[in-house]
N, C-alpha and C positions, 0 to 999 in steps of 0.2 A: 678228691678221688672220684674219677670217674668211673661210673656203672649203669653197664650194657644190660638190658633185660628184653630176650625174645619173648614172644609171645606166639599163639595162630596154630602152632603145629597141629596133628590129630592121626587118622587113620583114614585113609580112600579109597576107594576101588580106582581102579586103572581107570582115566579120561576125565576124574573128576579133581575140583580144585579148592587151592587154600590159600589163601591168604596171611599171609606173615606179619609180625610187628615187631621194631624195635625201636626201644625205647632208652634213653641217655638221660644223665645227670650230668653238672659240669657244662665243659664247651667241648664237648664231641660231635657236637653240630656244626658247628664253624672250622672244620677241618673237609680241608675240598675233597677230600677222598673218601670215601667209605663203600661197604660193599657189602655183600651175604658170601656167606662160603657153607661149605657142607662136609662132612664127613660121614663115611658108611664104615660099617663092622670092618677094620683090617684094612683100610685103605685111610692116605691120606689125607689131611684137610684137601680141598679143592676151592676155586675161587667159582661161585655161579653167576654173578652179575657186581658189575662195581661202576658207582657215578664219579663224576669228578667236574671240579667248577670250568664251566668254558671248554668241556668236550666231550665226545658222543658218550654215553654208555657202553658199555661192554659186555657181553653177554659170553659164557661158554658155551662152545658150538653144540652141549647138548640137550642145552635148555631154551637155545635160540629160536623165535617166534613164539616160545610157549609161556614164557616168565616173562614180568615188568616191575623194575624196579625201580621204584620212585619217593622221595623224601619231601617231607614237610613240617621248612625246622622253626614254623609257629607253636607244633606241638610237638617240636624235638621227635620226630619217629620218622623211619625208615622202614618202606613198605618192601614185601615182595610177595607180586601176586602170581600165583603158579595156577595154569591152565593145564589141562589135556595131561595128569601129570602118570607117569609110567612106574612101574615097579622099580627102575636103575634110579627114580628119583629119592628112593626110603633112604633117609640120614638123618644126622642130629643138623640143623642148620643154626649155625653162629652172623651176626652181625658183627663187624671190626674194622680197623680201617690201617692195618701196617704199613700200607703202602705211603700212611699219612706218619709214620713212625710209631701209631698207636700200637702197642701189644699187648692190651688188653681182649680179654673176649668174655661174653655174659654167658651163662647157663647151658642157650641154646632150647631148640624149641626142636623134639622130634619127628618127623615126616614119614609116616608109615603107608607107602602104596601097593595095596595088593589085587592080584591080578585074576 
């Protein structure tokens, strides 16, 4: 059974940054796809950034140039580091990887930016 566990979230003011972590048991590492996504009060999950083996990253256009999302699966985790981060960015953020068929999601780690 595999289990997703975020970490990193907190509270910022507008422009400042955080740094996320996810962390996996199992072989959720060896799955070419995985991603962050995020959800705010009332609104649906959304996909923020997602890797995949042998091609570019992916960013949503409204976290583009400001987020970098990058894994390293010696220590099984899945980073995402959030720069210049804005009020539209406050959500629960989830690591997962459906795209890979996975449907699992951990906990989630909440993102509070206030301005």
């Amino acid at each position: 059974q595999v289990q997703l566990v975020e970490s990193g979230g907190g509270s910022v003011q507008a422009g400042g940054s955080l740094r996320l972590s996810c962390t996996a048991s199992g072989n959720f590492f060896r799955l070419s796809v995985m991603g962050w996504y995020r959800q705010a009060p009332g609104k649906e999950r959304e996909l923020v950034a997602v890797m995949s083996d042998g091609a570019p990253t992916h960013y949503n256009d409204a976290v583009k140039g400001r987020f970098i999302i990058s894994r390293d699966r010696s220590k099984n985790t899945l980073y995402l580091q959030m720069n210049n981060l804005k009020p539209e960015d406050t959500a629960m953020y989830y690591c997962g990887a459906p795209s890979a068929g996975f449907g699992g999601w951990g906990q989630g780690t909440q993102v509070t930016v206030s301005s």
